[in-house]
Steps between C-alpha positions, in 0.01 A plus 500: 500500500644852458347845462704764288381898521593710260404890607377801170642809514256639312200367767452399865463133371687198562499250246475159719665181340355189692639111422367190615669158499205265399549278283257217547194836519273607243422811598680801755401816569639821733207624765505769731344817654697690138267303315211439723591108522321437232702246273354573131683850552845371526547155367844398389658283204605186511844472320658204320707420843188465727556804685245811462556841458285848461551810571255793705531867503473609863546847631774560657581603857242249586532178693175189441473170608468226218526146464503285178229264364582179385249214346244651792797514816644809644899513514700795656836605331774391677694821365231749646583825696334356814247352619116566674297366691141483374201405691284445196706266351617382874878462378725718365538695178804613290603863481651741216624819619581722190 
């Protein structure tokens, strides 16, 4: 798993590279309070190695909790900024800080 940020001059956006080791998956997605959780907004690509990859705009100065969706399960990155707890979910949730 890995996360790579890439910050615009020209804007206060981040441009938010998320991979995802999966290779036995069909489908992977990024969700999170930048994207309301919903999945169909940020789904990623499944490449010819089995990992998946997308990339989100996401304003910067800004830090959201997110997890990825995999075939239905929710995985945290193992690369996040940190960690929090969440009562909804009643475990814990991965963090970006950009």
């Amino acid at each position: 798993m890995a996360i790579k940020k890439q910050f615009l001059k020209s804007k206060p956006i981040c441009k938010v590279t998320f991979t995802v080791a999966a290779k036995e998956a069909n489908n992977a997605a990024v969700v999170g309070s930048f994207n309301e959780w919903n999945a169909e907004s940020a789904p990623l690509k499944k490449l010819k190695n089995g990992s998946f990859k997308g990339t989100v705009n996401i304003e910067a100065n800004t830090s959201h909790e997110f997890k990825y969706l995999i075939d239905g399960t929710f995985v945290n990155e193992t690369e996040a900024d940190g960690y929090a707890w969440n009562d909804y979910a009643g475990g814990e949730n991965s963090l970006i800080t950009l």
